[in-house]
N, C-alpha and C positions, 0 to 999 in steps of 0.2 A: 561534722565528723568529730569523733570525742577522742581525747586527748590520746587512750591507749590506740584507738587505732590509727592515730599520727605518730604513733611509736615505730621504730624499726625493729625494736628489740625488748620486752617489757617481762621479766621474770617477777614473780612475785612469791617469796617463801617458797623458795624452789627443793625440794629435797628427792636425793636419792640414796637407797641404799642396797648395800650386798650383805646379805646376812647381817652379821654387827657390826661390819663397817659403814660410815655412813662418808658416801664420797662426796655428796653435797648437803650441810645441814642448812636447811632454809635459807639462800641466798637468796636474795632481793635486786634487781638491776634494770633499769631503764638507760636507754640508747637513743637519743634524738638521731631524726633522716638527715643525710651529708656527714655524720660524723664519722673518723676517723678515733675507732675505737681498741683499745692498745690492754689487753689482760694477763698480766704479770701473776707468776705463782710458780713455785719450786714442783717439781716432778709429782704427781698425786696430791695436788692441792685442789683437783676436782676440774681443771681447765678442761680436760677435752671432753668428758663428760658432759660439761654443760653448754658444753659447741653439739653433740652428738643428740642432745635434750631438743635444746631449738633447731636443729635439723628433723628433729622427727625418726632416728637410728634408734633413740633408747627412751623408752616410758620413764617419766619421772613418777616416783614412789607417793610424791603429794606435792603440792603446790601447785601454781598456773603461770605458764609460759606464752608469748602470744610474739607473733614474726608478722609486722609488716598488719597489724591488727588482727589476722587471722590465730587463731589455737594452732599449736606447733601439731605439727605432722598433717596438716590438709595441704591437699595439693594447691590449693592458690596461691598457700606463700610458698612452695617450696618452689614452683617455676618460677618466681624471683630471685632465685639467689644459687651465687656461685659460691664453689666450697672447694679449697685447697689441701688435701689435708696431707700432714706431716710426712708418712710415709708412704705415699701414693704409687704405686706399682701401675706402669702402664704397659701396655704388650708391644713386647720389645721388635716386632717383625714387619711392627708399621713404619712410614714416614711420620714426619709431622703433618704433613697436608693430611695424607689419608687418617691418621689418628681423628685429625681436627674435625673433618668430613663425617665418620665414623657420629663421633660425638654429637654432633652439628645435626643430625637428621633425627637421633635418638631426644634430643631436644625440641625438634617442632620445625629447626630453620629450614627453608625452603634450598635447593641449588644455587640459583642464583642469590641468596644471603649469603651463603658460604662460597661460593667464588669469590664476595666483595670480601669479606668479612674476614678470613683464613690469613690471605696474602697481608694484611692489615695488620692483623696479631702478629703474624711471624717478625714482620718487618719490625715494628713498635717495639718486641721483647727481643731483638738481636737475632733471628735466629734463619735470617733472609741467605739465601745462598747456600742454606744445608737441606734442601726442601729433598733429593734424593738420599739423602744418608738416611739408614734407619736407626731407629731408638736404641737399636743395640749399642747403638756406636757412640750413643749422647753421652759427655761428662754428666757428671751430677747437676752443677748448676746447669746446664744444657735442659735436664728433666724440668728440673727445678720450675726455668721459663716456662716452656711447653705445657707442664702443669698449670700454672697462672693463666695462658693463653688460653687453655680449654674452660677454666672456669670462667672466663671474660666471652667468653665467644658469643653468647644470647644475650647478651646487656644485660646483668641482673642488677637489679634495684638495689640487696644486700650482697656483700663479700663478704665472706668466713674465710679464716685465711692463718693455716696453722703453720708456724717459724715460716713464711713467705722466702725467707733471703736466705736460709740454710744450704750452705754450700757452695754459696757466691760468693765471687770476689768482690773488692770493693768499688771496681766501675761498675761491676752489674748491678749490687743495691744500690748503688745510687741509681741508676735508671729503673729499678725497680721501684724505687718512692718514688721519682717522677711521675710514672703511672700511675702508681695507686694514689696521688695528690690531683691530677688530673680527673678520676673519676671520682675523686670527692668532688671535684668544682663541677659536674656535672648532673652532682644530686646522691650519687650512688655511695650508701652506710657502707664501708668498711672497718670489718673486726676481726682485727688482730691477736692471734695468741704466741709469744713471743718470749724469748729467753736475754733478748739482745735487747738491753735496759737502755744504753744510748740510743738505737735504732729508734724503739720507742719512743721516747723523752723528745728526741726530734722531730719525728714524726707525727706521732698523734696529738689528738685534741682532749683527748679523755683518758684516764686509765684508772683500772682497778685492780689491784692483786691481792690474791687469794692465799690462802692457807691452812691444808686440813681440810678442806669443804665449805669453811665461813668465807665472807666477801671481808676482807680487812677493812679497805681504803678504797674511796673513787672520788675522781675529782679531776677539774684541769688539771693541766700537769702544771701552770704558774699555781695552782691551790695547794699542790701537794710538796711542793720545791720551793720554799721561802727562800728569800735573803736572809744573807747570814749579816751579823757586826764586824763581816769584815772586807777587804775589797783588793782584788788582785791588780798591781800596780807593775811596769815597766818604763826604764830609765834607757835615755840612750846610753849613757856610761852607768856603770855599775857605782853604788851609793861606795863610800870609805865606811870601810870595817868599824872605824874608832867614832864616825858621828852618833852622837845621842838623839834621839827621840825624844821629845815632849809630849806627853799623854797618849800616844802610842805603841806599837811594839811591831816590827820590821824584822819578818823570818823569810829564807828561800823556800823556793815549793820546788814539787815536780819537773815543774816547767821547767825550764830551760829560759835565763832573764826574764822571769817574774818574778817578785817579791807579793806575799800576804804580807797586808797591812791590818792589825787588829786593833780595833779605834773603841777609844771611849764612847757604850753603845749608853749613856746618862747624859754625854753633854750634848745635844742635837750641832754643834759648830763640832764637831773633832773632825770631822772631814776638812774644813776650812782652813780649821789647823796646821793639818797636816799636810796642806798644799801649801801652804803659806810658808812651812818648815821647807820644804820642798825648793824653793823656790830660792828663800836665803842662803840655803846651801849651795845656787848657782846649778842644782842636777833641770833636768829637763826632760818631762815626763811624754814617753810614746804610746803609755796601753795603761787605762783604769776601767775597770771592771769589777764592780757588784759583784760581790761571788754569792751566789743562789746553791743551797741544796742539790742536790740531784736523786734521779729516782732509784741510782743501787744506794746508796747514802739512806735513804727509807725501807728500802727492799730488802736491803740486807740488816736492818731496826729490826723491820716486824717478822724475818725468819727466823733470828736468834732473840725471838724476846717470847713470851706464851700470850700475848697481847688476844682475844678471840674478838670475833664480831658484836656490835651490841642486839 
């Protein structure tokens, strides 16, 4: 088997355009299988376009795209792969069973796969015990599940999976990364398009965000989030106003009893030091922490900067 067809996701010089706009100029991206894949980009930076490309919804203008080793739009890869999308309208007159059922047959599943299968989803995404209320009556994040549910419901190998958590509270993402961490350990590519920069940074293994139609930035997220020279520190008692510092510099943050410590990033002992100081001063430390970059800390670099792809 050759390399692109062990891809889950392999775009190469991908472009589209509408008249003289060009909503994807030659992006390039490759996706290894099991990865938990995370695509950052401000509103018409090309993201669902190029979700809509490797589904097989919209011709790309030039380039080549390939799902799962197959050319986007043959049906062999597209019976692989679930697809959530943002504003998904479902008819509101069904249950969830019967929606799910519905769906379930139009896919290939057998009755007895969706007997097993159905009650399974509903349970897993919360939604166990409203199996007679109809869709009319679902909150949003209620949809939200149900959506997820149907795209899971045939085991796909890929997940497409556009703002997943939109409109959930924060017990339901979190049981919603549970799932979607679960079918990563199970083999299955999930790829995320997302507005929620922490969800991501947490969550995924990989991320790329876009802008304008070029691919900016991809990489782990420890590639794209460095450590900084300096390191978030907590004290059971809070430090005296009036101690000096030796080779460092000792400011409050956000937090609530954390201190940023900004250390001499030339002498490789300033941390030593600075525990050292620490400790003649009789304080007694409860929380040190590396403070790393984060991905709105880049996201929001390369939205206000004209930075383009190489």
């Amino acid at each position: 088997m050759s390399r692109l067809q062990a891809l889950a996701v392999s775009v190469n010089r991908l472009e589209k355009r509408y008249g003289d706009l060009a909503a994807l100029a030659g992006v390039s991206l490759e996706v290894e299988p099991g990865t938990l894949f995370g695509l950052l980009g401000q509103n018409g930076a090309g993201k669902t376009t190029l979700i809509k490309i490797l589904l097989g919804l919209v011709a790309p203008t030039a380039g080549e795209a390939s799902l799962l080793g197959e050319p986007v739009g043959r049906l062999a890869g597209r019976r692989e792969v679930g697809y959530l999308p943002e504003d998904h309208k479902l008819p509101e007159y069904h249950t969830a069973p019967s929606l799910l059922h519905f769906y379930g047959a139009l896919q290939g599943l057998t009755r007895r796969e969706r007997l097993v299968r159905i009650p399974f989803l509903l349970e897993l995404l919360g939604l166990k015990g409203r199996e007679k209320l109809r869709i009319r009556g679902y909150s949003k994040g209620m949809k939200q599940r149900l959506g997820l549910a149907q795209s899971l419901l045939h085991r796909p190998r890929v997940l497409f999976l556009d703002e997943p958590t939109d409109g959930i509270d924060p017990v339901g993402r979190k049981q919603i990364r549970d799932v979607l961490l679960e079918q990563q350990r199970t083999g299955v590519t999930v790829f995320i398009n997302s507005h929620l920069l922490g969800e991501v940074e947490q969550l995924c293994d990989r991320v790329a965000i876009m802008r304008r139609g070029h691919l900016l930035v991809s990489g782990t997220v420890a590639e794209l989030t460095p450590t900084k020279p300096t390191w978030l520190v907590g004290f059971e008692t809070p430090p005296p106003g009036d101690l000096r510092w030796e080779g460092c510099q000792l400011e409050a943050t956000e937090r609530p009893g954390l201190w940023r410590v900004h250390l001499d990033a030339s002498a490789p002992d300033s941390l030593d030091r600075f525990l050292a100081q620490v400790h003649r001063a009789g304080l007694r430390l409860r929380h040190l922490e590396a403070e790393r970059a984060t991905l709105e800390d880049l996201y929001l670099t390369l939205a206000s900067s004209d930075r383009q792809a190489p």
